[in-house]
C-alpha positions in Angstrom: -12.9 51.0 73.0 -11.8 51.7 76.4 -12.7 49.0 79.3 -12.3 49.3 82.6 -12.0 46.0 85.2 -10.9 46.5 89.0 -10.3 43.8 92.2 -7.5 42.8 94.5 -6.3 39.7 92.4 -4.3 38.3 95.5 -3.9 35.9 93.8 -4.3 36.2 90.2 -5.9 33.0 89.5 -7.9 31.5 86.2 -10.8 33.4 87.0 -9.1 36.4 87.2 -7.5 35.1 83.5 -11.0 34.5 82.1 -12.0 38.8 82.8 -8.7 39.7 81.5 -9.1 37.9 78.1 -12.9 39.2 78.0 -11.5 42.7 78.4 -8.6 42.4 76.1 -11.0 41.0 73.8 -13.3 44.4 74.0 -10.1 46.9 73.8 -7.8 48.6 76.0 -7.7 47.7 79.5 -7.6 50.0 82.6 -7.5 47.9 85.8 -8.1 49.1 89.4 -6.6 47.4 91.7 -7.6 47.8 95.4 -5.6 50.2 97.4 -3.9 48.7 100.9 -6.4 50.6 102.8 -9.6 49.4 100.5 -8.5 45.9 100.3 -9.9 44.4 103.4 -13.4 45.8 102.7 -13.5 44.3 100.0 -12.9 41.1 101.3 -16.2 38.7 102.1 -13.6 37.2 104.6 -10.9 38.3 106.6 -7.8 37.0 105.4 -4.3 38.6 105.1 -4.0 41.0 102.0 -0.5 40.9 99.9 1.2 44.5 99.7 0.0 46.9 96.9 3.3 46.5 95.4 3.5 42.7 95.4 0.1 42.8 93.6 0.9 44.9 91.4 3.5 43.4 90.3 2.2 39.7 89.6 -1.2 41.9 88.2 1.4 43.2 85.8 2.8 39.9 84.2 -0.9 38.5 83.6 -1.9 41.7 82.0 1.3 41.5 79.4 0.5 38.4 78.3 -2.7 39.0 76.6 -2.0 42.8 76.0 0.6 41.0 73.7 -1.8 38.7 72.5 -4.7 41.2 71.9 -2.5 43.9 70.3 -3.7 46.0 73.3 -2.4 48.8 75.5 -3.3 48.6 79.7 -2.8 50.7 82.5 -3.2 49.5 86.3 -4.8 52.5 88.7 -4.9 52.3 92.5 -8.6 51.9 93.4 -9.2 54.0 96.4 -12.8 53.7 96.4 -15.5 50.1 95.3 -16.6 52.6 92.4 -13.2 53.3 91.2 -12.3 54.4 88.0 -15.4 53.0 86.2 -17.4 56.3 87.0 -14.8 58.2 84.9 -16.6 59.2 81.2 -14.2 57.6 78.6 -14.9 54.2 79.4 -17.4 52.3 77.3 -17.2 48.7 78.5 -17.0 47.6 82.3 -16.1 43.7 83.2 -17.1 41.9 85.8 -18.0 38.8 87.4 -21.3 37.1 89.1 -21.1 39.0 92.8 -19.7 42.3 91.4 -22.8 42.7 88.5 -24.4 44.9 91.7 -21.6 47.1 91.6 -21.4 47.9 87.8 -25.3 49.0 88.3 -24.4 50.9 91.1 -21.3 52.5 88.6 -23.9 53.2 85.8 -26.4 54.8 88.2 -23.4 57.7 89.0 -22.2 58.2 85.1 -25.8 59.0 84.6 -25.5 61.8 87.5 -22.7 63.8 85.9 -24.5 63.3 82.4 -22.2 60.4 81.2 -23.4 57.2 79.4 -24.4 53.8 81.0 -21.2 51.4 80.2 -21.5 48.2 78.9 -21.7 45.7 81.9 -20.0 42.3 80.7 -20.3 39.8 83.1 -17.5 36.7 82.6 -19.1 33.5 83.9 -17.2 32.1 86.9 -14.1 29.6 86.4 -14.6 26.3 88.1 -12.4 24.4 89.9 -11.5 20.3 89.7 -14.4 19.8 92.7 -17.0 22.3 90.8 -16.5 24.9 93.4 -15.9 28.3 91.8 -12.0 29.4 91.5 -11.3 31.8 94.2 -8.2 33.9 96.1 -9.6 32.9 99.1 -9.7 29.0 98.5 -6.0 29.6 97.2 -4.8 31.6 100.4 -6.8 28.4 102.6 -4.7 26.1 100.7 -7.8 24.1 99.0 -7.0 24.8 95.7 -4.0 26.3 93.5 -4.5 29.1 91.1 -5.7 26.9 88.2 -8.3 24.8 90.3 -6.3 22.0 91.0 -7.3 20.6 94.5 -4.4 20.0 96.6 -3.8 17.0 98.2 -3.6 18.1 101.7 -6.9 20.2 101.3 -9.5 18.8 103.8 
């Protein structure tokens, strides 16, 4: 089975962790990951945006670890637009989380205009952190919380 997964992952945090294991779990993995130019309008606030490269890089190392553990082959694609690769025909499964279950219907609603078949939209429950707020890049980046959901001691 073929899955497909996208986002900007800056940075790759336990919630991120908990979609990869779902999709390595399903079969192999393509990821998108946002380009430079998509990144920011992605973004539900404006913060700063690591380089492609640096993302891709740390994007990399998470996706080894449970390719190795799943047996499982993964690519990583530059998402240029939100419905990225998904819309492509030899996916079958599509993860996601919560917010982003809007765009997998929007993804299924174009594979049905060039004849394809609906994916499978898996949607992986949010990671919560220590104060039951949801694990997020942006709490990261604002320093409330590190990539595991630890709250930091400095945090306000």
């Amino acid at each position: 089975m073929d899955v497909a997964l996208g986002g900007t992952f800056d940075p790759v945090h336990d919630g991120h962790r908990k979609l990869f294991e779902r999709a390595f779990e399903l079969g192999d993995v393509t990821v998108g990951l946002t380009s430079d130019e998509l990144a920011p309008k992605t973004r539900q606030v404006d913060r700063p945006v690591r380089s492609y490269e640096e993302r891709e890089t740390d994007l990399e190392a998470a996706l080894e670890t449970f390719a190795d553990e799943y047996d499982r082959e993964f690519e990583i694609r530059t998402l240029e637009k939100p419905t990225g690769i998904a819309t492509e025909p030899q996916f079958d499964y599509l993860v996601v989380s919560p917010e982003t279950r809007e765009g997998g219907e929007r993804i299924n609603e174009i594979r049905r205009e060039h004849g394809y078949d609906p994916l499978e939209v898996v949607v992986v429950p949010h990671v919560r952190a220590d104060d039951g707020d949801i694990i997020s890049s942006t709490r990261i980046v604002q320093g409330e919380i590190d990539e595991h959901g630890n709250v930091l001691d400095d945090a306000e």
